[in-house]
C-alpha positions, -999 to 999 in steps of 0.1 A, spaced: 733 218 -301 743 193 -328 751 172 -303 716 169 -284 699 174 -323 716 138 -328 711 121 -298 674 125 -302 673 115 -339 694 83 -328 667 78 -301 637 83 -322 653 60 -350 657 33 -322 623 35 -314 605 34 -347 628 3 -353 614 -13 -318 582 -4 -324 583 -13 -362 593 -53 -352 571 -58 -326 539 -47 -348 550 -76 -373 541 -106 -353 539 -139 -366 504 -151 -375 493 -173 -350 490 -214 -359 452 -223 -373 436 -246 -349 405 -269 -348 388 -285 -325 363 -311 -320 331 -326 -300 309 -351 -308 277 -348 -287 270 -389 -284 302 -412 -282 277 -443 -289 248 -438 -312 231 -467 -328 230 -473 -365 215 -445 -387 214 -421 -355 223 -386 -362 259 -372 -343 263 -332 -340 299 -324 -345 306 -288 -329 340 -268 -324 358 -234 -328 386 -223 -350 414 -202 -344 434 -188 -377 411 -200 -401 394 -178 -425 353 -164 -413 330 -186 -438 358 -207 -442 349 -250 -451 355 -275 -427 349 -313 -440 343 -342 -415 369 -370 -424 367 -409 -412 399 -428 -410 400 -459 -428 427 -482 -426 455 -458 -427 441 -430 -446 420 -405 -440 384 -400 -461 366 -372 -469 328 -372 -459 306 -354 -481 299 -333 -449 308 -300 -445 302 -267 -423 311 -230 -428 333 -213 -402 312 -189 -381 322 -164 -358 348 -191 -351 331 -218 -343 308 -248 -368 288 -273 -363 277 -305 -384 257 -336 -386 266 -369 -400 243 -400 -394 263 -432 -396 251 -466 -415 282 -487 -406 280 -504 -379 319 -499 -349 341 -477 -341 343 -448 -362 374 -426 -360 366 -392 -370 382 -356 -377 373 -323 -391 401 -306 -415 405 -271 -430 435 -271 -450 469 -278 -431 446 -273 -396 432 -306 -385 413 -314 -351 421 -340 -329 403 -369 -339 373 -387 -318 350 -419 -319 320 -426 -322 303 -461 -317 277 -473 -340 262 -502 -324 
């Protein structure tokens, strides 16, 4: 009887300890991505910027950033997180090719251009 009474508190034990690890997952890597509705726009047109966010913190602030020269630059533009997703506007008064990119912390989108002819 000792036996079997030990067996089954081995077996329970083992369980509690599998289920105990797979309930403490890692958090899953914030993510951001980004569209720009117009790849050419000319100068002082408006440009939505839309995306969705994985990881990131509901009501959460994402800023627009424009590269220049090596660096990147922070616009004065910025967008709460939404059920995941934001959107923005930026109107541009430089005329070329603006790189751009939205950043939340460590998570940064992929960047994208925008013309301003």
């Amino acid at each position: 009887m000792n036996v079997r009474i030990a067996a089954v508190s081995v077996a329970s034990a083992a369980l509690v300890a599998v289920g105990a690890t797979s309930a403490v997952a890692a958090p899953a890597p914030a993510g951001i991505t980004l569209k720009a509705d117009h790849a050419s726009v000319k100068l002082g047109d408006v440009v939505t910027f839309t995306g969705k966010t994985t990881g990131l913190k509901e009501g959460g602030k994402v800023t627009l950033q424009v590269k220049s020269g090596a660096t990147w630059k922070s616009l004065p533009v910025t967008a709460k997180v939404d059920r995941s997703a934001y959107k923005l506007t930026d109107k541009f008064q430089k005329k070329g090719v603006q790189v751009l990119r939205v950043k939340d912390g460590a998570a940064v989108s992929k960047a994208v251009s925008v013309t301003v002819r």
